[in-house]
C-alpha positions as CSV (number, residue, x, y, z in Angstrom):
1,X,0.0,0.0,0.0
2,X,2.9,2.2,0.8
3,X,5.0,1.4,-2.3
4,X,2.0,2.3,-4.4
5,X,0.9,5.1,-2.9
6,X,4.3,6.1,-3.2
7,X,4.9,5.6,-6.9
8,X,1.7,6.6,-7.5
9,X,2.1,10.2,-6.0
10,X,5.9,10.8,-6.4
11,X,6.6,9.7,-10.7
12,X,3.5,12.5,-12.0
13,X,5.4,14.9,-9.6
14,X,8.8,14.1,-11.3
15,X,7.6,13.9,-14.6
16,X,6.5,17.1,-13.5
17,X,9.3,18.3,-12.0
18,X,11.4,17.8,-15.7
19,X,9.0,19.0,-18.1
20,X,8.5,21.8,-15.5
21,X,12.6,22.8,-15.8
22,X,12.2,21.8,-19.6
23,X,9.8,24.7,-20.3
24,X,11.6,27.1,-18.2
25,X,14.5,26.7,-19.9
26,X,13.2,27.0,-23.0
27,X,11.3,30.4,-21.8
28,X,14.7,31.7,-20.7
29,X,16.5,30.5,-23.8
30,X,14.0,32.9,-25.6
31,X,13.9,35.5,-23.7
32,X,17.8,36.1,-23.4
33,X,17.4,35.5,-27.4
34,X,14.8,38.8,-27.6
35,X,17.2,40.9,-25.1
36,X,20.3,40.0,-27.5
37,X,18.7,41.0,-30.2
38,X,17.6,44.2,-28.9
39,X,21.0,45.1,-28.2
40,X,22.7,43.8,-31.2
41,X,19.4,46.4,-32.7
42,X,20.6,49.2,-31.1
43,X,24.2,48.7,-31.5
44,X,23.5,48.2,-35.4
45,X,21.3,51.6,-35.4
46,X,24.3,53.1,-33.7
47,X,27.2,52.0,-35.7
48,X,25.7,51.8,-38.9
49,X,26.6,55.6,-40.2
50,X,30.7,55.1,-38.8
51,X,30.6,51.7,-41.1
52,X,29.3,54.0,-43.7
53,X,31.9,56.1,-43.7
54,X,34.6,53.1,-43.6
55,X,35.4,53.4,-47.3
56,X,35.8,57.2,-47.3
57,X,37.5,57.4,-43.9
58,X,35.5,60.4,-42.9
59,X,33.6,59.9,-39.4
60,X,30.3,61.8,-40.0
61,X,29.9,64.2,-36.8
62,X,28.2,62.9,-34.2
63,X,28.9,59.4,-35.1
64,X,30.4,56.9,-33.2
65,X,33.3,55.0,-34.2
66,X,33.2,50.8,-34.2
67,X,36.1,51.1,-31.4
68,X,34.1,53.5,-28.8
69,X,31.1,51.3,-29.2
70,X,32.7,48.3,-28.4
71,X,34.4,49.8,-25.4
72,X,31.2,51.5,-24.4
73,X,28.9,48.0,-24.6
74,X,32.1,45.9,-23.0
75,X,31.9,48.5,-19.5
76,X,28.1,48.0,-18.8
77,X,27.7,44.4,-20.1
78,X,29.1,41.0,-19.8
79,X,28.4,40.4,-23.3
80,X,30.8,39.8,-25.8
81,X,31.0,42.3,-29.3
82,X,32.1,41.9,-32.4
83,X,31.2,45.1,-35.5
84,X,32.3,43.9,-38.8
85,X,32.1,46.2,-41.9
86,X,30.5,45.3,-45.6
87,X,33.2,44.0,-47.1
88,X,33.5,41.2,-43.6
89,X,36.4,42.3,-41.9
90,X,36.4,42.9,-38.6
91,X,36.4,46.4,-37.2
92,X,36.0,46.1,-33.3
93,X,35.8,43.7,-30.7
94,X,34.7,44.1,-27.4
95,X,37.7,41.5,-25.9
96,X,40.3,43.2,-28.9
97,X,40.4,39.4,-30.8
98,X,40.6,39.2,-34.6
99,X,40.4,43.0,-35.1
100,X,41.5,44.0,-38.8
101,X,40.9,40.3,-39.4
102,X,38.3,39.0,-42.1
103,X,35.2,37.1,-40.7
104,X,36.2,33.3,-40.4
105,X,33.0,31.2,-40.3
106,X,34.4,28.5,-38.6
107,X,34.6,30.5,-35.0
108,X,32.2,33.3,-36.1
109,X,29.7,31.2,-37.8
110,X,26.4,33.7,-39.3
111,X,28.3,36.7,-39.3
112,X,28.1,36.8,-43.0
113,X,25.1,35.5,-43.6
114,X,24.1,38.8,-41.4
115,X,25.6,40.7,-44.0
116,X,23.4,39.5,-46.8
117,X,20.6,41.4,-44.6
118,X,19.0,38.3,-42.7
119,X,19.3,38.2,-38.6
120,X,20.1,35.0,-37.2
121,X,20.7,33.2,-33.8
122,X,22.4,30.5,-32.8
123,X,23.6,28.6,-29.8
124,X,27.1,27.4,-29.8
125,X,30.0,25.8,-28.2
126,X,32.2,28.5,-29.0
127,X,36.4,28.0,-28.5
128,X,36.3,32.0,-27.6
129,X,34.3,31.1,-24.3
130,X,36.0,27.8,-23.6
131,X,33.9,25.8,-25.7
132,X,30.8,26.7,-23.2
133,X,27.4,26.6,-25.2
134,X,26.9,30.6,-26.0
135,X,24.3,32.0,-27.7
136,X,25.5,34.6,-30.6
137,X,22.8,36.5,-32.6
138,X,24.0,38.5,-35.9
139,X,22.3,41.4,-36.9
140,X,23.2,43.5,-40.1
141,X,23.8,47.0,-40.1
142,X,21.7,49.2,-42.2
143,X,22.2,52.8,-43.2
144,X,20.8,54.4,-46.5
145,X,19.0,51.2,-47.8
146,X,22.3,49.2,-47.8
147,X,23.7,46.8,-45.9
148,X,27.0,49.0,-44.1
149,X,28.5,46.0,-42.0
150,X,26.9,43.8,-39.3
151,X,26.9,43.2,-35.4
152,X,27.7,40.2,-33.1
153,X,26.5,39.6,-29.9
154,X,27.4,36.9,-27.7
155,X,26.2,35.6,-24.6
156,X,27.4,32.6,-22.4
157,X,24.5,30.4,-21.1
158,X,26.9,29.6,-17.8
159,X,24.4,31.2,-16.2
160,X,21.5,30.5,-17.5
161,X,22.2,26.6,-16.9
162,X,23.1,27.7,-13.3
163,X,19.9,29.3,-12.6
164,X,17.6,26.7,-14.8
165,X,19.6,23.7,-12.1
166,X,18.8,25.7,-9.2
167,X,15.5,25.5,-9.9
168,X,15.0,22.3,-10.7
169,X,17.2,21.2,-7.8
170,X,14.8,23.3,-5.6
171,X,11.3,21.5,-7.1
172,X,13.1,18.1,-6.6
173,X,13.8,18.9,-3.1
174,X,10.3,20.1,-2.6
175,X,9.0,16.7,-4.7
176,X,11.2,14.7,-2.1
177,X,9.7,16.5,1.2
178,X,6.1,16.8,-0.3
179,X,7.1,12.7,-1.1
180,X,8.3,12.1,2.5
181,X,5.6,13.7,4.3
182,X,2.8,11.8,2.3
183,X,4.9,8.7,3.1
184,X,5.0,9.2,6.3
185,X,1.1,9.9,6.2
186,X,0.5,7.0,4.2
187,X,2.6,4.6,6.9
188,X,0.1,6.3,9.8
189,X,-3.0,5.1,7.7
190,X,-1.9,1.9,6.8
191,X,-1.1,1.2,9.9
192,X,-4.1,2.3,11.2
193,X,-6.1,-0.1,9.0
194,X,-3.3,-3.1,8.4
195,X,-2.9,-3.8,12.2
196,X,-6.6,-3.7,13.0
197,X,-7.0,-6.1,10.0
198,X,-4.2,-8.2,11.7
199,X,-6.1,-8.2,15.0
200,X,-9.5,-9.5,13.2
201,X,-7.5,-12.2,11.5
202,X,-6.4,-13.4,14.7
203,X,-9.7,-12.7,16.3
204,X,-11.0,-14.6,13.5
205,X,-8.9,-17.8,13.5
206,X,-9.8,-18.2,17.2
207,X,-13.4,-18.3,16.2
208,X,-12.9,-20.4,13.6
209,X,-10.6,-22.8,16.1
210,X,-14.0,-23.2,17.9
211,X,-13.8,-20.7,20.8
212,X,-17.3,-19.3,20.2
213,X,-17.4,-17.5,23.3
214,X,-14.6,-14.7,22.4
215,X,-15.5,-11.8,21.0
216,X,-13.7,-9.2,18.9
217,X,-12.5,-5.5,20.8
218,X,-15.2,-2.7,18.6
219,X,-12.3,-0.1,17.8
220,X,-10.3,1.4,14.5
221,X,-11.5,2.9,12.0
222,X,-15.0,2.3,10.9
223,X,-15.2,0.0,8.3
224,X,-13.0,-1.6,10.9
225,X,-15.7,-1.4,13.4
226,X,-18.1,-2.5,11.5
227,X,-16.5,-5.7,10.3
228,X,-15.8,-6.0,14.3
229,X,-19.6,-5.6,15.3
230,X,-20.4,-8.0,12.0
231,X,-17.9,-11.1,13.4
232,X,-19.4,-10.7,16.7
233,X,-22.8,-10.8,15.5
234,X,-21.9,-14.2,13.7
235,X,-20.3,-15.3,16.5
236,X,-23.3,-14.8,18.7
237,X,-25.6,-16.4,16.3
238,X,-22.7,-19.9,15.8
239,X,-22.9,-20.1,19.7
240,X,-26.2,-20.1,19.5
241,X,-26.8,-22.5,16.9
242,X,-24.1,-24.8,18.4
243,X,-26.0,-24.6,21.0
244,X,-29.2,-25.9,19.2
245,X,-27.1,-28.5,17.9
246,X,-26.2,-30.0,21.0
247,X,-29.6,-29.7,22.6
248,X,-30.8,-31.3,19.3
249,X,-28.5,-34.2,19.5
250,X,-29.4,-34.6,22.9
251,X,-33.1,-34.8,23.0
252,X,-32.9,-36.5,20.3
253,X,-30.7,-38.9,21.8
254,X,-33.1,-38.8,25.5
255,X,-36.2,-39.2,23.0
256,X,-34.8,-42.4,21.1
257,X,-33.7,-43.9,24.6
258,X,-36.8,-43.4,26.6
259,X,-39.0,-45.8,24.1
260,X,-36.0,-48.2,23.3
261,X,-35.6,-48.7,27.0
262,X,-39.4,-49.5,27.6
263,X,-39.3,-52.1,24.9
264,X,-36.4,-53.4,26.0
265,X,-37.4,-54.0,29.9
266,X,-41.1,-55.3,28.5
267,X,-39.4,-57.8,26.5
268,X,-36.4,-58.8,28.5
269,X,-40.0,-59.9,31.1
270,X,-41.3,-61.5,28.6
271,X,-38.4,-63.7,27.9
272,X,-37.8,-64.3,31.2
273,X,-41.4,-65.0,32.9
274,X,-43.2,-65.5,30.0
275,X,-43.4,-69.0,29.8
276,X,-44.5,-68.7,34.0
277,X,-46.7,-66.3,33.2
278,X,-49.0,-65.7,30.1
279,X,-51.0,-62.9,31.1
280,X,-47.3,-61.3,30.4
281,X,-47.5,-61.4,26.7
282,X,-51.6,-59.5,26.6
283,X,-49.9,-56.8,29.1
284,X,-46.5,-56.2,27.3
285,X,-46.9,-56.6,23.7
286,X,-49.5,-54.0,22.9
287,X,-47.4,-51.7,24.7
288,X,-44.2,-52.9,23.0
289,X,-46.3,-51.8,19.8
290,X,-47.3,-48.5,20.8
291,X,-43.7,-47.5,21.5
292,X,-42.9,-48.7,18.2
293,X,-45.2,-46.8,16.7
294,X,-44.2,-44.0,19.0
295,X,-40.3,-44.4,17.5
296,X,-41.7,-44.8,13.6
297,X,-43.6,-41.5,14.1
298,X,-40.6,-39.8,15.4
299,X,-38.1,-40.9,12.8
300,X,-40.9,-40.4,10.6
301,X,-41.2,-36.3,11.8
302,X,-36.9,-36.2,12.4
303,X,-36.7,-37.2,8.2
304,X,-39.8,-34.7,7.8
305,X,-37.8,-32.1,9.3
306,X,-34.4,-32.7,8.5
307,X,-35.7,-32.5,4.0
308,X,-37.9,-29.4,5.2
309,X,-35.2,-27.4,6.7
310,X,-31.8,-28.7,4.4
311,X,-33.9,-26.8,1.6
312,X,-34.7,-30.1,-0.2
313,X,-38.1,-29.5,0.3
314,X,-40.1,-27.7,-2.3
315,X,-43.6,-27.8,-2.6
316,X,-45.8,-28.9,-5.4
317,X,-48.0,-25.8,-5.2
318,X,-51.3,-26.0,-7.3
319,X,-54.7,-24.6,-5.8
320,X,-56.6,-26.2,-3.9
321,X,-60.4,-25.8,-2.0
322,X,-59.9,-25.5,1.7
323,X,-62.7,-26.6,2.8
324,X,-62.2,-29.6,1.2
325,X,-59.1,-29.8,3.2
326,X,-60.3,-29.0,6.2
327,X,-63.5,-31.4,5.9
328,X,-61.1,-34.3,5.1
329,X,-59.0,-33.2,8.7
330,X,-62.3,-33.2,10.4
331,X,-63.5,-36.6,9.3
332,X,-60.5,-38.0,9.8
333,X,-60.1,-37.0,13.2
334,X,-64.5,-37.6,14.0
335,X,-64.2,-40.7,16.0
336,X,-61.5,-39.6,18.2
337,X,-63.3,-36.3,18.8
338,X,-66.4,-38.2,19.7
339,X,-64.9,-40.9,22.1
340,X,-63.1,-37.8,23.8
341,X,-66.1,-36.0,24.4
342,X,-65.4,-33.5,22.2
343,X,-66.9,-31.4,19.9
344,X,-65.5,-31.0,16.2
345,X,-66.5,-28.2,14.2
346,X,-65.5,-26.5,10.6
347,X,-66.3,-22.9,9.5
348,X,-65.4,-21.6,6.5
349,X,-66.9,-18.2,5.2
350,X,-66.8,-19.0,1.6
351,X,-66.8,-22.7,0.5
352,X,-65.1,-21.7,-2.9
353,X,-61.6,-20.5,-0.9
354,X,-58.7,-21.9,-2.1
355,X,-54.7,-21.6,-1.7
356,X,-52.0,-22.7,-3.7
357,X,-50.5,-25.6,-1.6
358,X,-49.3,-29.0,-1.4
359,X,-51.8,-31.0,-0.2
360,X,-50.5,-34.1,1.5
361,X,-48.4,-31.6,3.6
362,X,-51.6,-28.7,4.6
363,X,-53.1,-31.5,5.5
364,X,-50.5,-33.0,7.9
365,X,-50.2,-29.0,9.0
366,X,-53.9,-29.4,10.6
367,X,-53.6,-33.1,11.5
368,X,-51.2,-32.3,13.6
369,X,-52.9,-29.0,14.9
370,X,-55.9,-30.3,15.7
371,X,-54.3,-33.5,17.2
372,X,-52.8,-31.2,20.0
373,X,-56.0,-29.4,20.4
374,X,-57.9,-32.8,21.0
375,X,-55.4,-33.8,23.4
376,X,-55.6,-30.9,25.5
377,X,-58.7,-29.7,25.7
378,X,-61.0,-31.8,28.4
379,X,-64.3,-33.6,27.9
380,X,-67.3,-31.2,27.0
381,X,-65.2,-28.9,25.3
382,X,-64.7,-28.1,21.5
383,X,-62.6,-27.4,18.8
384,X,-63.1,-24.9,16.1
385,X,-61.7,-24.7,12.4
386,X,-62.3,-21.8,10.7
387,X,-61.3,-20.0,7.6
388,X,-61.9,-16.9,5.7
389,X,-60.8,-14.7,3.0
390,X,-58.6,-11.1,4.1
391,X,-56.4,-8.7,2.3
392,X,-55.8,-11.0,0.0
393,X,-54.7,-13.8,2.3
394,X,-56.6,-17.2,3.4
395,X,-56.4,-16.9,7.3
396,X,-57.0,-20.5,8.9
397,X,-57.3,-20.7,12.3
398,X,-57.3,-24.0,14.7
399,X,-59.0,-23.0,18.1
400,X,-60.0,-25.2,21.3
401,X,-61.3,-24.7,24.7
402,X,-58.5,-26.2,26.7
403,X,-56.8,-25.3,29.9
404,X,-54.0,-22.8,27.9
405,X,-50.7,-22.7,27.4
406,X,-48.7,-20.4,30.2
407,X,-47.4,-17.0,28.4
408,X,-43.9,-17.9,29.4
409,X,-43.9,-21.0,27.1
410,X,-45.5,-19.6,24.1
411,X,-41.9,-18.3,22.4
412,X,-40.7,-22.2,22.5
413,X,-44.4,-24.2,21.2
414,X,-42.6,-24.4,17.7
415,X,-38.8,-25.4,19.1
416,X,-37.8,-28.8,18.4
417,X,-38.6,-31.5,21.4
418,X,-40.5,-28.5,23.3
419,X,-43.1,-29.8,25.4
420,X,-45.3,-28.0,27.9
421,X,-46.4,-30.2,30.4
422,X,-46.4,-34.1,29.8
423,X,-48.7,-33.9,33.1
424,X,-51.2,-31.1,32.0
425,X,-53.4,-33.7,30.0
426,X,-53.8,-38.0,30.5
427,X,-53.3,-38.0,27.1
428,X,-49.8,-35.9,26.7
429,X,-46.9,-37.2,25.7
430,X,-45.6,-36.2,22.2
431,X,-42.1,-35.9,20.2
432,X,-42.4,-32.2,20.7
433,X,-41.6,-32.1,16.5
434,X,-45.0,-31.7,14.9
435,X,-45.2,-27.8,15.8
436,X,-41.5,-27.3,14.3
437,X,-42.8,-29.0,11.4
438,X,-45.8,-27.1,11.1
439,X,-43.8,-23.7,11.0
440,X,-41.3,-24.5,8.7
441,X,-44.2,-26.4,6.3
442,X,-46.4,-22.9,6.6
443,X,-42.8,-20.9,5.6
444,X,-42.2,-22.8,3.0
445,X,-46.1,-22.0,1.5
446,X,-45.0,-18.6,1.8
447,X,-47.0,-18.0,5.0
448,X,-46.7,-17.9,8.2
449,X,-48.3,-19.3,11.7
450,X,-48.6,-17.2,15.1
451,X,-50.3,-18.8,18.6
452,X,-52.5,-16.6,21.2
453,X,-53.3,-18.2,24.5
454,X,-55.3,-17.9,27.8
455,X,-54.6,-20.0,30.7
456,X,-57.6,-21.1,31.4
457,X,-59.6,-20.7,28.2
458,X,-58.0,-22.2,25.3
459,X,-55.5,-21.8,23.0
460,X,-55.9,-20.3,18.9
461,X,-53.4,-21.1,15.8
462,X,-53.9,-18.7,13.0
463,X,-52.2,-19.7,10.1
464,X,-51.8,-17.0,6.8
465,X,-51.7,-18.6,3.4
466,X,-51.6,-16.6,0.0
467,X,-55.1,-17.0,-1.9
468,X,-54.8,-18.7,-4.6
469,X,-57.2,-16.2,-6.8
470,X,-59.1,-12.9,-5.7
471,X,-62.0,-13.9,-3.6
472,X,-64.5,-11.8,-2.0
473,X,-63.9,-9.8,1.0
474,X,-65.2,-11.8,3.9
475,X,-66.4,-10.4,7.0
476,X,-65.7,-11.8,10.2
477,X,-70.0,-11.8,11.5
478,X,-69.6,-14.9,9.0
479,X,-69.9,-17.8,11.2
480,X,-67.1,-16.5,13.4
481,X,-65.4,-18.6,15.9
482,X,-67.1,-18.5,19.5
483,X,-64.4,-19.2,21.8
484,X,-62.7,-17.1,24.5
485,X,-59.4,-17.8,23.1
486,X,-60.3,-16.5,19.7
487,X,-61.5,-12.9,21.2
């Protein structure tokens, strides 16, 4: 993160940094060009009427000879001059070199292509300034329309380099701080985030080592946090659910056992006293039976469960009346009712309801609901199925008369091997799976079950299933259920 960071922010600053120095010396390049040329300008204008005069060898007045000019421009600047006239020889230089001399192109190179009347500059390694690179610019001389001789100027760009280095040596310094300083940021930030990051890894690996009860320190930056407070949430809800798991295993295990160990006793008697005693055999095998059955149903409701809940499960969904549902649950469940003492009834609002639902498993949902309401609700009571159409939902609801369920164990009716009391009715004693079932068979529908209570008065289901069609708005005055329990 650093190194990138680092490149990132410190090669655009030195590309920068060149083209930056690049451009300035170019700027500077042509800007001592334009002053040299306004010198070599003036110096023409000045020494163009003495150059005039060369051939006649009379200086007009108020002229300035080639020699004073020189000596003049070689006191107030560190340029170097050279005046030659029209025919190219050389009549004054500023440093007293090559005077009386005829131009030689190889160390005054565009002196005479000055005097053909075109200005030119160039930058050269000159021999006269120990072969620094010098800029010279040649301007010709004119007077009366003709070309009288021509003037060199030449500049060393000693200093020019100088000052162009210093500033580029001064923007790389300021590149480097700048550089440093964001490095040194950078290093506070990542550390800031890395270490953290290291921390939750740790944290992490002891969770995942199986130490569900630590929990990660909430503190860093706040994706940091929130991570944190996410880990912690899923390592509440793993401690939880390990916890289910080991309650599962071991109901599961204490439900198995109980049965397994009946049978076992009743026929370890038989086998023993049997032969002694036959009246054995008529007391002990019809029990044996009903703690087989007892162990079928529960295997039967663990596989029920266990393809419900691993997502195997999908339901063949295809509409269906529920009254015709509910009237098969009723008649199936008649003769029990009546030897109970019991009274049985369906309501439904509209007999052309329907839902969209698998039927086999809606009608194991109110098998089993009306199963527990038969088993707890006393002699003389009733129990009430009822159904009707609202907000474009099919609410069922399963109602009976029975002594209640205690508020405090309403949260845990649909938890796996929950049982209430075993005591509160002569006829208790089930796996404690079919409510679990029934919720996660309603889910799956796409609806959803909730359970109201009164100790005392009963206890209501009221199951919410999508409609399979629009259906008229039903009113609840339509053969409403009568129990306590269901106001």
């Amino acid at each position: 993160m650093i190194t990138g960071s680092l490149l990132i922010l410190a090669l655009p600053l030195l590309v920068f940094t060149l083209a930056a120095s690049s451009v300035l010396w170019r700027f500077y390049l042509q800007q001592l060009e334009a002053d040299i040329a306004a010198q070599a300008l003036l110096m023409a204008d000045t020494v163009a009427p003495s150059l005039a005069a060369v051939a006649t060898g009379h200086l007009p007045d108020g002229a300035f000879s080639p020699e004073a000019i020189a000596s003049r421009w070689r006191r107030r600047s560190d340029a170097r001059i050279t005046i030659a006239d029209a025919r190219g020889v050389v009549r004054a230089s500023s440093v007293g070199e090559g005077v009386g001399a005829p131009i030689d192109d190889t160390r005054r190179p565009g002196m005479r292509t000055a005097l053909s009347g075109r200005s030119n500059a160039t930058v050269w390694r000159s021999p006269n300034f120990v072969n620094e690179d010098t800029m010279y610019v040649n301007v010709p001389a004119w007077y009366g329309g003709q070309v009288t001789g021509v003037v060199r100027v030449a500049h060393t760009l000693t200093s020019l380099r100088k000052r162009v280095a210093q500033l580029r040596q001064t923007l790389l310094v300021a590149v480097l701080l700048y550089t440093l300083a964001i490095g040194l940021c950078t290093v506070a930030f990542a550390a800031s985030i890395v270490r953290p990051a290291e921390r939750l890894q740790r944290d992490a690996e002891r969770i995942a080592g199986g130490d569900l009860s630590h929990r990660v320190e909430v503190r860093g930056p706040e994706e940091i946090t929130q991570l944190a407070r996410t880990l912690n949430h899923m390592t509440s809800r793993l401690e939880v659910l390990e916890g289910l798991r080991r309650r599962y295993v071991s109901d599961v295990s204490h439900e198995l056992r109980t049965p397994l160990t009946a049978i076992r006793s009743m026929a370890e008697t038989i086998l023993k006293y049997g032969d002694s005693d036959t009246s054995l055999r008529e007391r002990y095998l019809p029990r044996i039976l009903t703690q087989t059955d007892r162990l079928a149903r529960m295997v039967t409701q663990l596989l029920d469960l266990a393809q419900i809940e691993s997502g195997h499960y999908v339901p063949a969904l295809t509409p269906l009346s529920l009254a015709e549902v509910l009237d098969e649950v009723a008649l199936t469940n008649a003769a029990r009712a009546a030897d109970l003492g019991v009274a049985l009834d369906v309501r439904v609002s509209d007999r052309a309801l329907s839902v969209r639902g698998d039927r086999d498993r809606l009608v194991q949902v109110f098998m089993n609901l009306v199963d527990n309401a038969l088993r707890y609700t006393p002699r003389g009571g009733a129990v009430t199925l009822s159904a009707l159409s609202t907000r474009g939902h099919v609410e069922v609801t399963v109602a009976d008369t029975g002594q209640g369920v205690p508020p405090e164990h309403l949260p845990h009716l649909f938890d796996r091997f929950y049982r209430v009391e075993t005591a509160r009715s002569p006829l208790a004693g089930g796996t404690g799976l079919g409510l679990a079932i029934v919720r996660q068979i309603i889910e799956s529908h796409g609806g959803r079950i909730k359970v109201t209570s009164s100790h005392g008065k009963g206890t209501l289901f009221l199951i919410e299933l999508p409609g399979a069609s629009p259906s008229p708005l039903a009113t609840r005055s339509s053969n409403p259920p009568t129990t306590e329990s269901q106001e």
